[in-house]
C-alpha positions in Angstrom: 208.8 238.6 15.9 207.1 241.8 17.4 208.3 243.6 14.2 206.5 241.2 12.2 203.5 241.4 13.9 203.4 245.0 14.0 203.7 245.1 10.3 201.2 242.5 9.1 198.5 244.3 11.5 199.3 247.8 10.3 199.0 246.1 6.6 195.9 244.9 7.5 194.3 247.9 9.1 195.5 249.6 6.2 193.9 247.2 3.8 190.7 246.9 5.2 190.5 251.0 5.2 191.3 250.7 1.7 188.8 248.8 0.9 185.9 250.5 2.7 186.7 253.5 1.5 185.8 252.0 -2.6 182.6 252.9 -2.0 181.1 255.4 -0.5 178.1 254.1 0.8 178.0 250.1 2.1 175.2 248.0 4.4 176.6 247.7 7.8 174.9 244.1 7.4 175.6 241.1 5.2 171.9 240.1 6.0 169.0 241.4 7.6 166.2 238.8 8.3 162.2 240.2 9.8 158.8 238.8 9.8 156.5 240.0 7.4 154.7 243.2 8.2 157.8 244.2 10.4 159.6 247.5 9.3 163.0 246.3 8.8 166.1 248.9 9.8 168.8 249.2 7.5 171.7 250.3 8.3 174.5 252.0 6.3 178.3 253.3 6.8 179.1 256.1 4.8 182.8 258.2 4.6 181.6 261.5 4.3 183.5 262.6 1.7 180.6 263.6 0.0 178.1 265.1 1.9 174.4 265.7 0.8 174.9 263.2 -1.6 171.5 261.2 -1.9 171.2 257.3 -2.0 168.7 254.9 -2.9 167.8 251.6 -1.4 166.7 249.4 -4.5 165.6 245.6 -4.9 166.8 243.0 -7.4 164.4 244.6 -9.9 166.3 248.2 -9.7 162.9 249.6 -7.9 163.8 252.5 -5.6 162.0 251.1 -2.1 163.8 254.2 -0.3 166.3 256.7 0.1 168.7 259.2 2.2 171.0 262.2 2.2 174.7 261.3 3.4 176.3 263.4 6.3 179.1 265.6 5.8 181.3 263.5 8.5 181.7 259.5 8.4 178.9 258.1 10.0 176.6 255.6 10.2 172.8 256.3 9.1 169.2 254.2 9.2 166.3 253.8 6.9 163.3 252.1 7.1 161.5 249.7 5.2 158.1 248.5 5.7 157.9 244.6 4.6 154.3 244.1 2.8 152.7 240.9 1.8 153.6 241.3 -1.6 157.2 241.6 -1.1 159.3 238.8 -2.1 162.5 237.6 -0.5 165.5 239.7 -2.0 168.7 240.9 -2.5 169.0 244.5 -1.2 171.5 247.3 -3.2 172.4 250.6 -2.3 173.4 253.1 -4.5 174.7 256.7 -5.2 172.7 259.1 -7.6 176.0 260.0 -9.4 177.0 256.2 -9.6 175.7 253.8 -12.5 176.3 250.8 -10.6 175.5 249.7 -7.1 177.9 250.1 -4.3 177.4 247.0 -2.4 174.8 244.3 -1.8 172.6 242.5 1.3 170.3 239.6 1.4 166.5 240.5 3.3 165.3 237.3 4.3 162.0 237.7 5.3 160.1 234.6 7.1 156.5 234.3 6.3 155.8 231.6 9.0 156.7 232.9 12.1 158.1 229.6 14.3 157.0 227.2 12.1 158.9 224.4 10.8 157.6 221.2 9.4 157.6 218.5 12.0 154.8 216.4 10.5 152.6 216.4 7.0 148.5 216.0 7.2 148.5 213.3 5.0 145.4 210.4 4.1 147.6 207.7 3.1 150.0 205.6 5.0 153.2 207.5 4.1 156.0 208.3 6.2 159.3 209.6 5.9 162.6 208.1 7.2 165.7 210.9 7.4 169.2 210.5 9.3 172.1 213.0 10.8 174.9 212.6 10.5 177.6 213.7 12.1 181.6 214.4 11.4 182.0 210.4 10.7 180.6 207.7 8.4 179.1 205.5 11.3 177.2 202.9 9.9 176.1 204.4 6.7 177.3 201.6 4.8 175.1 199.2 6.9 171.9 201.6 6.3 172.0 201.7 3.1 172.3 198.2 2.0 169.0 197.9 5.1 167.3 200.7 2.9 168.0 198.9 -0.5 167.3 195.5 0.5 163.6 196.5 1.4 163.4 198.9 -1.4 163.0 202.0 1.1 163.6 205.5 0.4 164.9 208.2 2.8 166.2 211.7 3.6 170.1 212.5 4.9 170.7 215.6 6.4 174.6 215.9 6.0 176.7 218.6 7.6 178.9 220.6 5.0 181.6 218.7 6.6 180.4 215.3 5.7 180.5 216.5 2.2 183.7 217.7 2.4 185.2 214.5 3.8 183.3 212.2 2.3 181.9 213.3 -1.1 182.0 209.5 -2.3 179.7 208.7 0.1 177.5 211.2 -0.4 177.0 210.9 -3.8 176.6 207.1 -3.6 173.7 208.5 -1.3 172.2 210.1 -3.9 172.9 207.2 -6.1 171.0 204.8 -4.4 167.8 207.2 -4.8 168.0 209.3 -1.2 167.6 212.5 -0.9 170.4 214.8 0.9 169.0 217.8 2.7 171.5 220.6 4.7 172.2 220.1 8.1 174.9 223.2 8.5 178.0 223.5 7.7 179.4 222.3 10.7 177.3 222.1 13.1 176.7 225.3 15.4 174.3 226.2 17.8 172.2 228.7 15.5 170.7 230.4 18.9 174.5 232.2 19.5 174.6 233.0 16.3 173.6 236.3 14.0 172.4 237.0 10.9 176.1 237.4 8.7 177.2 234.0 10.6 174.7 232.3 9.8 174.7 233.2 6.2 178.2 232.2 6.2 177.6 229.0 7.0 175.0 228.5 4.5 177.4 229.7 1.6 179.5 227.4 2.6 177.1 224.2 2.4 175.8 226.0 -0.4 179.2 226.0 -2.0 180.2 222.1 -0.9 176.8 221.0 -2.1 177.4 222.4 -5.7 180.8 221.3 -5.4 180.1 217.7 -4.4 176.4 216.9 -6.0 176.0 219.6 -8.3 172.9 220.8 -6.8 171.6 222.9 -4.0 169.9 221.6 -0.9 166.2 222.3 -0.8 166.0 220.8 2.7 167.2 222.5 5.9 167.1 220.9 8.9 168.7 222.8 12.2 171.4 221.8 14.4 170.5 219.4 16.9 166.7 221.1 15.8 167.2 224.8 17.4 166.5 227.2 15.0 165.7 231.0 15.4 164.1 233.5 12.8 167.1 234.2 12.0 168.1 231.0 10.6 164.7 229.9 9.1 164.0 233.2 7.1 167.8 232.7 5.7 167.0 229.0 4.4 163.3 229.5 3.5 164.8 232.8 1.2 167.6 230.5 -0.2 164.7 228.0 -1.2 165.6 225.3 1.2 162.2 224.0 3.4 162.7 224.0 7.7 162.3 220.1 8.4 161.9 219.0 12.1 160.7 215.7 13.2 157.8 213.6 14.6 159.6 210.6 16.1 162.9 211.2 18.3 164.0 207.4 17.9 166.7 208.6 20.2 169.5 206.0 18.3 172.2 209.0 18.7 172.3 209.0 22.4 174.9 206.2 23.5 172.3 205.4 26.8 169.7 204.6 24.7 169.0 200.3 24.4 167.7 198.8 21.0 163.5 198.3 23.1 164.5 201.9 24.1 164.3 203.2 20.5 161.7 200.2 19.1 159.2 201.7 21.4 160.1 205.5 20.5 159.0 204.9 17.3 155.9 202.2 17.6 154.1 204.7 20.0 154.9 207.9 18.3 154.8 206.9 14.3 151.5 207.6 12.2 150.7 208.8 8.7 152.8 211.7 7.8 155.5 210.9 10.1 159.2 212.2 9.9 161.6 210.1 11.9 164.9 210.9 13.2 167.5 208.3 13.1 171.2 208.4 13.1 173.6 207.1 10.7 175.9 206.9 14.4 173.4 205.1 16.5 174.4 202.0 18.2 171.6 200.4 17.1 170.3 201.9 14.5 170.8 199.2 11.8 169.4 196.5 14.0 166.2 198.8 14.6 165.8 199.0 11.3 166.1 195.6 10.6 163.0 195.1 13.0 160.6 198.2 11.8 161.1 198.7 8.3 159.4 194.9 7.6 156.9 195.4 10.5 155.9 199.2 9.4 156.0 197.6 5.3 153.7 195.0 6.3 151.3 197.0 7.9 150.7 199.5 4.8 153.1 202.1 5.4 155.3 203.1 2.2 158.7 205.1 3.2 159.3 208.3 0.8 161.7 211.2 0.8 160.6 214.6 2.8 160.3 215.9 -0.6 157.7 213.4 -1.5 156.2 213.6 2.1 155.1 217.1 1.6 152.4 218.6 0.4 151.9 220.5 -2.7 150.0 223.3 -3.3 148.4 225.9 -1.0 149.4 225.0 2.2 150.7 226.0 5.9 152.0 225.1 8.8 150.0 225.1 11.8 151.9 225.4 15.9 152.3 222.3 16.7 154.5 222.4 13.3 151.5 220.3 10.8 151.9 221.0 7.3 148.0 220.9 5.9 146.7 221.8 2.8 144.6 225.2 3.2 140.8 225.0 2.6 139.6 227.5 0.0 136.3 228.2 -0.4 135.8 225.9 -3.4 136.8 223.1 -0.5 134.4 224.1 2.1 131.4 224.3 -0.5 
């Protein structure tokens, strides 16, 4: 057994030497997220077998944005790149001058709104929008939808990768009945332990369940039980996918809560613009529903995607996480 063990790590060690050594020069990150008008520091491993060999760091548009001089020993070596305004999210390729092809490839997520993620939408009319979690189980999504369709109501799902992967029936009969399905991780991790390369890993993999399952990508993110760090919100904002948060915690997921509990959650929290979180596990979420969706229907309110919900147009998210429309000077005169 020892033998065995031995052998298959020495094969390993060998193969993963193997492979480094293909090229020459390679990122020491799989991504490397910053704020904008941050210098970013990016880091490269090189073998040394070629020493004062120059490299280039280009962008998706073969633009040089800077270079270096490898060592004549296997090292590890920095450059810097100042992140303007004008600068779009990108992949990142490093190069060699004698090469004709790239030696290997990083994703620079840069995050334009520091800590802002969209937890309610300045709006002037009376909509709101409805989204649920899910977790590892179907819970009562049967139940929800039928609710949903019997009053005509639209709403958001934010399904782990998981979900998808156990349940892709359900999902797309989601999708069917006119919802919208927005990424909720892969599987659920706390973001904050978390860096950069893991958390793009778990995005390719939603990414990859998503095409596989809906034939689509998600262009709705919303965090793990709602932590998110720059890290994770430049990565979805540069994969296209918007950072939703909430307005009303109905607080149907937590097993304590009583049906009045979560009725009044909602009554004295809920306005125009509103995202509530629900639960397609909550104990009584279907009966809560049964209650608000009539009372909140009769009162004026229409219930639309998050999609729908959001503005279009120039806009931006203020601290307390409002997405407004931004007044130009056309607006003011």
């Amino acid at each position: 057994m020892k033998k065995t063990f031995v052998a298959v790590w020495v094969c390993f060690v060998w193969f993963a030497l193997s492979n480094r050594a293909e090229a020459e020069v390679t990122f020491l990150q799989r991504c490397y997220t910053c704020y904008q008008g941050e210098t970013a520091a990016i880091s490269f491993f090189h073998d040394g077998k070629t020493p004062n060999e120059r490299f280039y760091l280009l962008n998706e548009r073969g633009e040089q944005l800077a270079e270096a001089v490898t060592f004549g020993i296997e090292s590890c070596q920095t450059v810097y790149l100042n992140v303007t305004e004008e600068m779009q999210s990108m992949k990142l390729f490093v190069q060699r001058e004698k090469t004709e092809a790239p030696d290997d490839a990083m994703l620079l997520a840069i995050d334009r709104r520091p800590g802002a993620t969209i937890s309610r939408v300045e709006r002037e009319d009376n909509k709101i929008a409805l989204t649920f979690d899910t977790a590892n189980g179907i819970g009562y999504l049967p139940q929800i939808l039928d609710i949903l369709n019997e009053y005509n109501v639209k709403a958001t799902f934010f399904l782990q990768g998981t979900f998808l992967r156990n349940y892709p029936d359900k999902t797309q009969m989601i999708e069917a009945y006119g919802h919208e399905v927005g990424n909720h991780s892969y599987n659920h991790p706390n973001m904050l332990e978390l860096d950069a390369g893991e958390i793009l890993s778990d995005f390719e993999k939603s990414a990859d369940i998503f095409e596989k399952v809906l034939g689509h990508q998600p262009v709705l993110y919303r965090p793990p039980s709602g932590a998110s760090t720059l890290r994770d919100r430049a990565i979805a904002r540069t994969l296209g996918q918007e950072v939703i948060h909430w307005t009303v915690d109905s607080r149907d997921g937590f097993h304590s809560a009583t049906l009045k509990e979560v009725l009044n959650r909602v009554r004295e929290n809920m306005g125009p613009g509103s995202i509530i979180l629900m639960h397609v596990y909550g104990k009584y979420t279907v009966q809560a529903l049964r209650t608000l969706l009539p009372e909140y229907l009769e009162q004026g309110y229409s219930f639309v995607t998050v999609s729908e919900l959001l503005l279009q147009g120039d806009t931006y998210v203020d601290s307390q996480g409002v997405q407004r429309l931004r007044e130009t000077d056309e607006a003011i005169n």
